[in-house]
C-alpha positions in Angstrom: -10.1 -21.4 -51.3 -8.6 -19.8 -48.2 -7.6 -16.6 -50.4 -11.2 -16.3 -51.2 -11.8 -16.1 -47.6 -9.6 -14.0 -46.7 -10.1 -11.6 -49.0 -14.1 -11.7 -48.2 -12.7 -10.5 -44.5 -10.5 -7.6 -46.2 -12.8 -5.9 -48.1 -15.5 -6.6 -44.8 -12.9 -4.6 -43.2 -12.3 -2.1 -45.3 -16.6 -1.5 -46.0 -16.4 -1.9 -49.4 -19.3 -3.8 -48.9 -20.8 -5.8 -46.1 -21.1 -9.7 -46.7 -23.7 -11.2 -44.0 -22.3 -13.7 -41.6 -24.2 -16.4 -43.1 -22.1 -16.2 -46.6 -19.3 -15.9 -44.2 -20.1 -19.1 -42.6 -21.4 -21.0 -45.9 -18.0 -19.9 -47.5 -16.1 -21.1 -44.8 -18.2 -24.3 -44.6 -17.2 -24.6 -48.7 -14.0 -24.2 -48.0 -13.4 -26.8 -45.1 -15.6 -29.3 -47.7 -12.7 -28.3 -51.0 -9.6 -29.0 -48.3 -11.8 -32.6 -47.4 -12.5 -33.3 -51.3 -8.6 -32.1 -52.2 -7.2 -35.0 -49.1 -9.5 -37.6 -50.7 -8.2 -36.7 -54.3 -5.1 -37.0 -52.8 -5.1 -39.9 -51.1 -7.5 -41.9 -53.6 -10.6 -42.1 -51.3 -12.8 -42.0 -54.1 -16.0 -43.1 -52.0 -15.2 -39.3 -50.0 -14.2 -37.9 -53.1 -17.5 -38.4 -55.1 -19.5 -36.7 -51.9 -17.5 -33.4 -51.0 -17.0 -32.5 -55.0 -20.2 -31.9 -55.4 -21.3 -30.8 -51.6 -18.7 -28.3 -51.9 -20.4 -26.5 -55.4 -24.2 -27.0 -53.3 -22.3 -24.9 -50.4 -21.2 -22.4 -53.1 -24.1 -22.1 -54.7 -25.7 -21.4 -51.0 -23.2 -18.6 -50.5 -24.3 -17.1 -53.6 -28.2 -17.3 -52.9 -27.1 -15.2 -49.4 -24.2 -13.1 -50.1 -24.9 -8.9 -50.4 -24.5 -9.4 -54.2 -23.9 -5.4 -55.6 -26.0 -6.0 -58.4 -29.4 -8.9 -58.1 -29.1 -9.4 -62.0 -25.8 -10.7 -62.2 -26.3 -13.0 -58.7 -28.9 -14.4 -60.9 -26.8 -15.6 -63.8 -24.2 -17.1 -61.5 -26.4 -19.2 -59.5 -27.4 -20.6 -63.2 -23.8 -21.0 -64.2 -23.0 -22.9 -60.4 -25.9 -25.3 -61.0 -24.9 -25.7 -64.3 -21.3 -26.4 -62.8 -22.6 -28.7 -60.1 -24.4 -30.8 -63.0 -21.0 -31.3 -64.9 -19.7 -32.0 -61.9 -22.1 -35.1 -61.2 -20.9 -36.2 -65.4 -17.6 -36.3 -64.4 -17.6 -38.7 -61.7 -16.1 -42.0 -62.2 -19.3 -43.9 -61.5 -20.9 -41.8 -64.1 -17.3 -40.6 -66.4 -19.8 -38.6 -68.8 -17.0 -36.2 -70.6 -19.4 -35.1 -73.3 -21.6 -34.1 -70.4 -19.9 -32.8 -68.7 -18.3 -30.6 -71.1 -21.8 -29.5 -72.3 -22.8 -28.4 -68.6 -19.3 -26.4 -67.9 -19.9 -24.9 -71.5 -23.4 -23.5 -70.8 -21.8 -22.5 -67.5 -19.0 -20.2 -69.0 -21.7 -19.0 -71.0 -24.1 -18.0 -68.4 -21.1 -16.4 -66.4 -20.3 -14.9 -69.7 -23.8 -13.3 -68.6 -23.3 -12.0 -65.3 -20.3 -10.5 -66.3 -21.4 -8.7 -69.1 -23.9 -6.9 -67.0 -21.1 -5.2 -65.5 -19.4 -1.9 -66.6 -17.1 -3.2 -69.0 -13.5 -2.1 -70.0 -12.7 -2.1 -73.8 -9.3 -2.1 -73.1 -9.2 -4.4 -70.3 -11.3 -6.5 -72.4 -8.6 -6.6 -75.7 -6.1 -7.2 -73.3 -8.0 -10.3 -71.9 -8.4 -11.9 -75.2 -4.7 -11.2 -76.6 -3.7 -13.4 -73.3 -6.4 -15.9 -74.0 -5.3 -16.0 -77.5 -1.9 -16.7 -76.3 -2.8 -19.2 -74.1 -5.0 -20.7 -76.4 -2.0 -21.0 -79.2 0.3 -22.8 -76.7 -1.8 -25.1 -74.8 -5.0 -25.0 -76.2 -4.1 -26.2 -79.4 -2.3 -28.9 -77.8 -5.3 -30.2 -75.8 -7.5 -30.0 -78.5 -5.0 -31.9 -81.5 -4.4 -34.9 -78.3 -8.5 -35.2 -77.5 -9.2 -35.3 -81.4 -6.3 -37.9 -81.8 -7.8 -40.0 -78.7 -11.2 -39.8 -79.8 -11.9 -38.1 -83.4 -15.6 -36.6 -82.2 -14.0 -34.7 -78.8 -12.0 -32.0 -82.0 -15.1 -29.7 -82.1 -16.4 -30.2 -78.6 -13.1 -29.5 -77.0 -12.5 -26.2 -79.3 -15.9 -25.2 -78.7 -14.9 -25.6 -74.9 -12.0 -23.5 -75.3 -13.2 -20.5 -77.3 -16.4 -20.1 -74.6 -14.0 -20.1 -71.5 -11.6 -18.0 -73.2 -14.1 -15.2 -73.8 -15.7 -15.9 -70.2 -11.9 -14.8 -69.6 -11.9 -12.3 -71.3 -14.9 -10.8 -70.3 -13.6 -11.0 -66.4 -10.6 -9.2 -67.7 -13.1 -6.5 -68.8 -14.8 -6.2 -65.7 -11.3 -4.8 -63.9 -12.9 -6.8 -60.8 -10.3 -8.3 -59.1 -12.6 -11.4 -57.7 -13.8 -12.1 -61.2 -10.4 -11.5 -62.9 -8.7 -14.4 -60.0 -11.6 -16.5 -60.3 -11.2 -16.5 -64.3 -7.9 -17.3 -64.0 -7.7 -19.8 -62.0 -10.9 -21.6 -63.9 -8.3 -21.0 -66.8 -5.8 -23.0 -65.1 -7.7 -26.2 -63.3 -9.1 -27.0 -66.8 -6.3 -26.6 -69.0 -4.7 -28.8 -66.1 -7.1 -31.2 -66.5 -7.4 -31.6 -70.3 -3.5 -32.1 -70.4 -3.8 -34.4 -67.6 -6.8 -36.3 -69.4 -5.4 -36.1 -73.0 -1.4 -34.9 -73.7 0.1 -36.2 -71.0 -0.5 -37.3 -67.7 1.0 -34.7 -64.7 2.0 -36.0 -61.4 -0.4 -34.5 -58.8 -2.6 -33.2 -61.8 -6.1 -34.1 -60.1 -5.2 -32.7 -56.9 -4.2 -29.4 -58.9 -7.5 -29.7 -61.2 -9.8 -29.8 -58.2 -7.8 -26.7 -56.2 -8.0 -24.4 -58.5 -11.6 -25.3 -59.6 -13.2 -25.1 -56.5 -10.8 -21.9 -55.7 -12.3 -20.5 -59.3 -15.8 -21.0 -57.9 -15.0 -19.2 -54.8 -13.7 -15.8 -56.1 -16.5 -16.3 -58.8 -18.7 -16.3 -55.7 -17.4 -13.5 -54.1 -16.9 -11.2 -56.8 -20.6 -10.9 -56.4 -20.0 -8.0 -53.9 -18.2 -6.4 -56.2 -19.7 -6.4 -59.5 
C-alpha cells in the first residue's frame, strides 16, 4: 500500500501528471485503514477486521472518484469494478462467508477492469506475453486450486475456472497496457487470490490471510492509481 503511495509522490514529482491533494490524502487515509485491517487479520480481531476491510475499498473507491484520472472513461469502469470489489468483499466476511458471492462480484469486477483497461492503447506484444505468463501460472497453480475446490465441493469446478480464466485475461490485458501501475496492480491481484484459494482449498499457509489481504488491498491501490496513467 505504501509503494502505491510513494510512487503517487514520484510521478507528482516528476509532472507526469498532477494528482490533487485530496486523492493524496484519501490514499493515504486508505492506506493507514489496509495497515489497521492487516494488524486485525493478524492478530485475530475479527470485530476490527470486518470494519476496515471494507472502509478501506469505500476510501479507495473515494480516491478514484477524485484522482486527475488521464482518461474519464476508464475512471468510470473502475469505480464499477471497486464497488463491485467492495460487494464481494461484504460476501466474504465470516458473518456472511458467501464464496459463491463473492466470487461472482470479484468476477464481474475483473471483467469491468477488463474494461477500463481495454480503453487504453494496447500492446499486442505486451499483451501475448501477458497471457503466456498467465498461462503458466494458470498450469501450475491454477489447476491445483481448481482440482482441490471441485474435490471439496463438486459445484465450486466451474465457478473457480471461470474465476481463473477472467482474472487471467484482466492480467493480461494490464500486461498490454505497458502501464506500470496497472501491470503491479495486476500482479499482485494475481498473487493475494491465488494465495487465498490455496489457503482456502489445497492447503492451508501459515500467515496466508495476512498475505491475501496485503496484496489485495495493495492491488486496489496501484489499480487506483494507474488512473493517472492510462
Amino acid at each position: 500500500m505504501w509503494d502505491a503511495i510513494v510512487a503517487v509522490a514520484r510521478a507528482q514529482a516528476a509532472s507526469v501528471r498532477l494528482v490533487n491533494a485530496a486523492a493524496i490524502t484519501l490514499l493515504v487515509v486508505a492506506g493507514l485503514t489496509a495497515l489497521v485491517n492487516a494488524w486485525a487479520v493478524n492478530v485475530g480481531r475479527r470485530s476490527v477486521e470486518q470494519i476496515t476491510k471494507p472502509l478501506t475499498m469505500v476510501f479507495l473507491i473515494a480516491v478514484a472518484i477524485v484522482i486527475d484520472a488521464a482518461e474519464p472513461a476508464i475512471r468510470i469502469w473502475f469505480i464499477v469494478a471497486l464497488l463491485l470489489s467492495l460487494a464481494g468483499d461484504v460476501f466474504l466476511l465470516p458473518q456472511v462467508d458467501n464464496f459463491i458471492g463473492g466470487l461472482a462480484s470479484f468476477l464481474l469486477g475483473h471483467v469491468a477492469y477488463i474494461a477500463g483497461l481495454a480503453i487504453s492503447d494496447l500492446s499486442l506484444s505486451a499483451g501475448l506475453i501477458g497471457i503466456g505468463i498467465a498461462l503458466v501460472a494458470s498450469a501450475i497453480i491454477g489447476w491445483r486450486i481448481q482440482q482441490a475446490a471441485a474435490h471439496k465441493d463438486r459445484r465450486l469446478g466451474i465457478p473457480v475456472a471461470g474465476y481463473s480464466t477472467v482474472i487471467s485475461v484482466m492480467f493480461a490485458t494490464a500486461v498490454a497496457t505497458t502501464d506500470f501501475m496497472a501491470i503491479r496492480g495486476a500482479i499482485l491481484f494475481y498473487s493475494s487470490d491465488a494465495i487465498l484459494g490455496w489457503n482456502r482449498f489445497v492447503k492451508p499457509m501459515k500467515g496466508g490471510r495476512l498475505a491475501t489481504m496485503l496484496t489485495y488491498h495493495s492491488a486496489q491501490a496501484f489499480l487506483v492509481v494507474a488512473l493517472t496513467t492510462l
